[in-house]
FINU-695753 format. One line per 8 residues: their letters; for each residue z, y, x of C-alpha. Coordinates in steps of 0.2 Angstrom, whole numbers, plus 5000, padded with zeros to 4 digits. Layout:
REM FINU-695753
A = Z:Y:X ~ ...
REM end
This chain:
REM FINU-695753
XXXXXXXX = 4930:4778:5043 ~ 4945:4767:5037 ~ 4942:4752:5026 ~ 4955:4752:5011 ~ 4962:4740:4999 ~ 4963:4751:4982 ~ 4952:4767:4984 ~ 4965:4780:4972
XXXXXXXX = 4980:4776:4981 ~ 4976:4776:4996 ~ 4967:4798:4989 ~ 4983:4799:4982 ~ 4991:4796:4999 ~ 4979:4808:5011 ~ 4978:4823:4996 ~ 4997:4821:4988
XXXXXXXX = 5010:4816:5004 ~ 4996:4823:5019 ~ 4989:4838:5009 ~ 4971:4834:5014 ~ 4957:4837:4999 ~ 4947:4824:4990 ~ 4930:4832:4997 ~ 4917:4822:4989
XXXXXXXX = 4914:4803:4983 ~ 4899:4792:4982 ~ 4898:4777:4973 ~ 4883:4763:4978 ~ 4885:4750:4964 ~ 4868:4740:4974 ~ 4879:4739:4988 ~ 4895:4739:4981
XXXXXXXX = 4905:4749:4988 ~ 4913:4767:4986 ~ 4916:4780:4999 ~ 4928:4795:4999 ~ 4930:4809:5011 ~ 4944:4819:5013 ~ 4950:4831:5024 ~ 4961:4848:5027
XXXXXXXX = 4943:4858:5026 ~ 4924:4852:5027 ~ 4913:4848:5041 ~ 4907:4856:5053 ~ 4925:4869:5054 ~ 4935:4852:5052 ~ 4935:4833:5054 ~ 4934:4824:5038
XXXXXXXX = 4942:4804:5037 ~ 4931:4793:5027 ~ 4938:4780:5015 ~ 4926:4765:5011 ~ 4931:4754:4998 ~ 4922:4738:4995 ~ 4923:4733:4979 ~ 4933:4718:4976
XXXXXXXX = 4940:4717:4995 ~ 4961:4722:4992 ~ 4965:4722:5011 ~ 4959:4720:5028 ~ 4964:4713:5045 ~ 4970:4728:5056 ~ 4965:4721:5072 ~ 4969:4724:5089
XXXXXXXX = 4957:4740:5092 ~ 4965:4752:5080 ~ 4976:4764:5086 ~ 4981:4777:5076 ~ 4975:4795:5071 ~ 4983:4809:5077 ~ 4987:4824:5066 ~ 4992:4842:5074
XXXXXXXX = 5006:4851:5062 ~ 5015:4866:5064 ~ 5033:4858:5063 ~ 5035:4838:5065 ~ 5050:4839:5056 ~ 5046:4847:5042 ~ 5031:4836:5040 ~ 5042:4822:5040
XXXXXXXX = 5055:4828:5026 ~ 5039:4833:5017 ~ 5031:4816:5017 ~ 5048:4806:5013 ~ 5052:4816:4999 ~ 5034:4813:4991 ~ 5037:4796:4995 ~ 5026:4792:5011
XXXXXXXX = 5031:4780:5025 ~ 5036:4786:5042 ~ 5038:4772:5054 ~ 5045:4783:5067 ~ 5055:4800:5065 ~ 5052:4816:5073 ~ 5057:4817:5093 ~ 5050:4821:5110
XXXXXXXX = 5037:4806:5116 ~ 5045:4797:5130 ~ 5046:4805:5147 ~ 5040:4822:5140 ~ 5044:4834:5128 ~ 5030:4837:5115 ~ 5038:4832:5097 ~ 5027:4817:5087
XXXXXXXX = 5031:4808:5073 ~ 5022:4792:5064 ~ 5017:4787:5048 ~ 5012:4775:5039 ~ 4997:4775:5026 ~ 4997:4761:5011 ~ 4985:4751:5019 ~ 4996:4750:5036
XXXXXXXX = 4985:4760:5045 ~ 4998:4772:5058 ~ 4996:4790:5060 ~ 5002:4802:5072 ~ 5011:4820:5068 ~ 5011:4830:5083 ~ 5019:4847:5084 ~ 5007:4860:5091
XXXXXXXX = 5018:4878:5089 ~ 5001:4886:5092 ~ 4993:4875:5076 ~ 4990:4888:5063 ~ 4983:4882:5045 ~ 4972:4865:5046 ~ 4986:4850:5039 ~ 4994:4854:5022
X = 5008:4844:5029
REM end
């Protein structure tokens, strides 16, 4: 789950630049908050990323536990030309990872949050990217 500052961009930014699908939405107005899943397929044949949006809260404090999340694509490269010309973020091109020779690339998502490209040859379907 990933808290985020304005719910449609950052839908627009997982569906539009990553390819995933808007799933579903709840909305609980008590409580105030809405939540969005998206995802390159549905639970239980693939993970699904929840977006919670608090209603009236615009950003957050990343903190120090947050790593990133890690996408396997087909081609890192590719991915990255396809986020950049649909005008995503990528904060670190495409290469081989130090000291070895798997290819991974980073990204940025509106709210700062950093996800990782990595190229699986062997990754058929599943990312839209």
């Amino acid at each position: 789950m990933l808290r985020v500052g304005h719910l449609q961009r950052s839908i627009d930014f997982y569906t539009q630049i990553l390819g995933m699908q808007l799933l579903r939405m709840s909305e609980n107005a008590e409580y105030k908050y809405t939540l969005a899943f998206v995802g390159y397929g549905s639970n239980p044949d693939h993970a699904e990323l929840e977006l919670t949006y608090n209603h009236g809260v615009d950003s957050y404090e990343l903190g120090t536990a947050y790593g990133h999340i890690a996408l396997a694509v087909p081609d890192a490269y590719a991915a990255c030309e396809k986020i950049k010309s649909a005008g995503g973020q990528v904060t670190r091109e495409a290469g081989p990872v130090k000291g070895g020779t798997t290819v991974i690339a980073f990204v940025t998502d509106p709210d700062g949050y950093k996800i990782e490209l990595i190229q699986r040859a062997e990754h058929a379907g599943g990312s839209g990217i």
